[in-house]
C-alpha positions in Angstrom: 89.4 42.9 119.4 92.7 44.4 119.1 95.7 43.4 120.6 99.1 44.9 120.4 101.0 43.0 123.5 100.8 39.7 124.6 102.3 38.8 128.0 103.0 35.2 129.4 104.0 33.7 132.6 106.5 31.0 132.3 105.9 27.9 134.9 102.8 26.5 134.7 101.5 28.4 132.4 103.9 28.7 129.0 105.7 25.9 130.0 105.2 22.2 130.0 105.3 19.9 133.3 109.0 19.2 131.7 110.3 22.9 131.8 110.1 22.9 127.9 107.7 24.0 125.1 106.8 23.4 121.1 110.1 26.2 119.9 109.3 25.9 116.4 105.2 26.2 117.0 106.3 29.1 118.9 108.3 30.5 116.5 105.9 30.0 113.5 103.5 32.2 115.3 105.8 34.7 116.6 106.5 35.2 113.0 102.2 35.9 112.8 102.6 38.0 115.7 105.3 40.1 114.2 103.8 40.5 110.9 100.4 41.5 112.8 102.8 44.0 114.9 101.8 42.5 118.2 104.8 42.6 121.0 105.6 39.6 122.8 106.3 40.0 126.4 107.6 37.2 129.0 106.6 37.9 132.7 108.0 35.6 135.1 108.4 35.4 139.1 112.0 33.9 138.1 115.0 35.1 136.8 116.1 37.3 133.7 118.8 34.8 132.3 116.9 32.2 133.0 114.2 33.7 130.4 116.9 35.0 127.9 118.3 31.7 127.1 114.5 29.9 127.3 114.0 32.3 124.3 117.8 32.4 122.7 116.6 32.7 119.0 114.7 35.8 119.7 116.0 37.0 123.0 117.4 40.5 121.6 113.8 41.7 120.3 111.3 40.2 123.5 110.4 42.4 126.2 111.1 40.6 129.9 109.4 41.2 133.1 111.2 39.2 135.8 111.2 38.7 139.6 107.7 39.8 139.5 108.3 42.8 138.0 111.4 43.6 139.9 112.9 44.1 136.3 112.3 45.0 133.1 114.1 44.6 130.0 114.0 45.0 126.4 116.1 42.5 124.8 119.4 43.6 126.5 118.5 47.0 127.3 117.7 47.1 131.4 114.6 49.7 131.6 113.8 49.5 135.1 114.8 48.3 138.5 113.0 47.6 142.3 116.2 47.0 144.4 115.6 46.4 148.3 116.6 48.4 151.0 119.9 47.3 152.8 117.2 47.9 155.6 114.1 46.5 154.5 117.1 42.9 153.3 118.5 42.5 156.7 115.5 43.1 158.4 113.9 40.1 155.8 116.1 38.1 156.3 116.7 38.0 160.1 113.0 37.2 160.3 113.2 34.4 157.9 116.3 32.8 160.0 114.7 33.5 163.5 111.4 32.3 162.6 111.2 29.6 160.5 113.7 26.7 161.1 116.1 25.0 158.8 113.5 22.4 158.8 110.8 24.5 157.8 112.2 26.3 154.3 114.1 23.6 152.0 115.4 26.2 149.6 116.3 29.7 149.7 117.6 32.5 147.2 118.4 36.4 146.8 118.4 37.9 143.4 119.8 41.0 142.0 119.9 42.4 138.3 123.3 40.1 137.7 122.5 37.2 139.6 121.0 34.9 142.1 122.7 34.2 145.3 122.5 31.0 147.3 124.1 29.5 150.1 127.7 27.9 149.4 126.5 24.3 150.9 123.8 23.5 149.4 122.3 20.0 149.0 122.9 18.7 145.8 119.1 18.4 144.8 118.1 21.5 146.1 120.8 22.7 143.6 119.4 20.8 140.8 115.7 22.2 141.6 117.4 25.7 142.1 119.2 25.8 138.6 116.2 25.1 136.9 114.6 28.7 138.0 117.7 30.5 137.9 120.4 29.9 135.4 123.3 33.0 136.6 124.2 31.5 140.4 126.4 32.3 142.6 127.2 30.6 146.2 128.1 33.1 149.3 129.6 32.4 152.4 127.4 34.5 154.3 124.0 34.7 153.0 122.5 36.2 156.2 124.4 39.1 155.9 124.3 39.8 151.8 123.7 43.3 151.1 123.8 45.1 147.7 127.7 46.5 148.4 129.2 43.5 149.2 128.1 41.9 145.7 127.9 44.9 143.2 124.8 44.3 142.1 121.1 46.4 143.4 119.1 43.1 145.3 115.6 43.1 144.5 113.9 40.0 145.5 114.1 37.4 148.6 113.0 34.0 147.7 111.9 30.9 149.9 110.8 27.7 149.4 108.6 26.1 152.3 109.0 22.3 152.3 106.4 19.9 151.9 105.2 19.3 155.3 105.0 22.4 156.5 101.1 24.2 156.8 102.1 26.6 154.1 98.9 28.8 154.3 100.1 29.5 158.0 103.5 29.7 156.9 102.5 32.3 154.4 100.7 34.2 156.7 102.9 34.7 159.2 105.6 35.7 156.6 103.3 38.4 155.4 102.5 39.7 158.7 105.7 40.1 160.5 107.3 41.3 156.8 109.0 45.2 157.0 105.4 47.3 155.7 107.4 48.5 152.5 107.8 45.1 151.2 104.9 42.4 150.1 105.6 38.7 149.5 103.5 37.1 146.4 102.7 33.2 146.1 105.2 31.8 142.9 103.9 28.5 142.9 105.8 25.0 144.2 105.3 26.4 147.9 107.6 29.6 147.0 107.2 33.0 148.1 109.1 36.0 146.6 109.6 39.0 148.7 110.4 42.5 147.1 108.9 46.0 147.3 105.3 46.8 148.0 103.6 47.8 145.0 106.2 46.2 142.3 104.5 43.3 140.9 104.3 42.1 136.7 101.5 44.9 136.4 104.1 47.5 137.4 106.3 46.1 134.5 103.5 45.9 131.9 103.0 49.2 132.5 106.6 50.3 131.9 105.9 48.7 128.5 102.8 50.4 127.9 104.0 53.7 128.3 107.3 53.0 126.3 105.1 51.6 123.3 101.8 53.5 123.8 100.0 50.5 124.5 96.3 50.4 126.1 95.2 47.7 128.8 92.6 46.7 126.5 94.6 46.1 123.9 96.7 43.6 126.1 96.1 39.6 126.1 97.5 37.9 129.4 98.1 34.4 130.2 99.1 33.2 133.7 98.5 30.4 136.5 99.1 31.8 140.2 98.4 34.5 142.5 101.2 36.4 141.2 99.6 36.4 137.8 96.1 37.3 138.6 96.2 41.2 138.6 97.7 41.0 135.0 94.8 38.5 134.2 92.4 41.3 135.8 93.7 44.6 133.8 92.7 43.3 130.5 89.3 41.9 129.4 91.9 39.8 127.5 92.9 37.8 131.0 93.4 34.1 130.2 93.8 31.8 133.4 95.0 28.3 132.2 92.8 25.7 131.9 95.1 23.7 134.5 95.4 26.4 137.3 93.3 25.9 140.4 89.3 26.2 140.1 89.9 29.0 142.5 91.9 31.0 140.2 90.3 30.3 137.0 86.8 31.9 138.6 88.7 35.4 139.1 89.8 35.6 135.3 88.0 37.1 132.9 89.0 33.9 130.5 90.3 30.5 130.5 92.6 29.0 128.1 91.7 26.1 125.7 94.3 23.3 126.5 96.5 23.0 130.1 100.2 23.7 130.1 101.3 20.6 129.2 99.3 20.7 126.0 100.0 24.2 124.6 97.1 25.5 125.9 98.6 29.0 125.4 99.7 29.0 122.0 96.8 27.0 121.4 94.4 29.8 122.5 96.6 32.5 120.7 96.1 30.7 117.8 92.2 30.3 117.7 92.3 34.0 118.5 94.5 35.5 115.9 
């Protein structure tokens, strides 16, 4: 086996239960990994700041896939982008506020390469829950209307959060099928789907990195939790689904990791591998 790229998903998968993780395990085998010349890649469904300051010691060497693949970057450097069309926004957007009622959706969000934009009254614990997905936010007046011009900054992913109570597989479902055909929405976890172009997803952004570092699939290790993770966890014979994720999900991965989230269980498995 050898492996030149390592890519992990961040909620549920990298991270513990309490949004944290070991940093100086971590960096004790990112040293291994950097020694061994094996690129460590971050591939989340949430936002780009939010994974630079997670990793601040080492944030200008990683490669970051955000927004499910919406973006990539290399440290700093921006290397690709999935914006929406003013279109394809508007049209997303009207659906979400004509068809599912304030009731229904506890907690929405539009991202672009700068930030995240939210609506200016918020609750304050919907604020609380937002901030700890997205760390560069700004409130709007008119979030119904938001369109790439207005803000400065290329949108690339819609984001809502379907309370509790509501039957979220039918919610889901109904989302996807009334959706604009050149976008797809994929399942984040906590009862969150992002919307952004069809097609763009975290394998899109591995294989930005790939081609930049002349990296095969089989030469890639993957670690990840949701449905937004699993065609990462499919490219590779080196697919690990965490030991916590749904039974469901772990049957469709080629591996499954050796602890849960909330024990390590993916520098754990990196470990017994290297």
């Amino acid at each position: 086996m050898t492996i030149k790229m390592i890519v992990v998903d961040m909620d549920g998968t990298f991270l513990n239960e309490q949004n944290t993780y070991d940093q100086a395990r971590f960096m004790a085998l990112y040293a291994r990994l950097q020694k061994a010349r094996i690129r460590f890649v971050v591939a989340s469904g949430s936002q780009y700041q939010r994974l630079q300051n997670q990793f601040a010691a080492v944030k200008d060497e990683l490669d970051f896939i955000s927004q499910n693949g919406a973006l990539v970057h290399h440290g700093h450097e921006l290397l690709q982008v999935s914006a929406l069309n003013d279109d394809d926004l508007q049209q997303t957007l009207q659906l979400i506020q004509q068809d599912f009622p304030t009731n229904m959706i506890v907690q929405r969000t539009i991202s672009g390469v700068r930030k995240t934009y939210i609506e200016r009254q918020v609750p304050a614990a919907t604020l609380k829950t937002i901030q700890r997905y997205y760390h560069a936010l700004e409130p709007v007046d008119d979030f119904f209307n938001l369109s790439t011009a207005q803000v400065h900054d290329p949108l690339t992913k819609i984001g809502v959060t379907f309370a509790p109570q509501v039957d979220f597989p039918a919610a889901v479902k109904h989302l996807r099928a009334t959706l604009p055909t050149t976008l797809m929405s994929q399942n984040s976890g906590f009862n969150t789907e992002l919307i952004g172009n069809a097609g763009v997803d975290k394998v899109t952004g591995i294989r930005e990195l790939q081609t930049r570092y002349n990296i095969a699939a089989d030469e890639i290790m993957t670690f990840g939790d949701n449905e937004n993770d699993l065609a990462m966890l499919q490219m590779t014979p080196y697919g690990f689904a965490m030991k916590n994720a749904a039974a469901a999900f772990r049957q469709q991965a080629p591996q499954i990791t050796i602890a849960d989230n909330d024990h390590a269980g993916v520098l754990a498995t990196i470990e017994s591998l290297l």
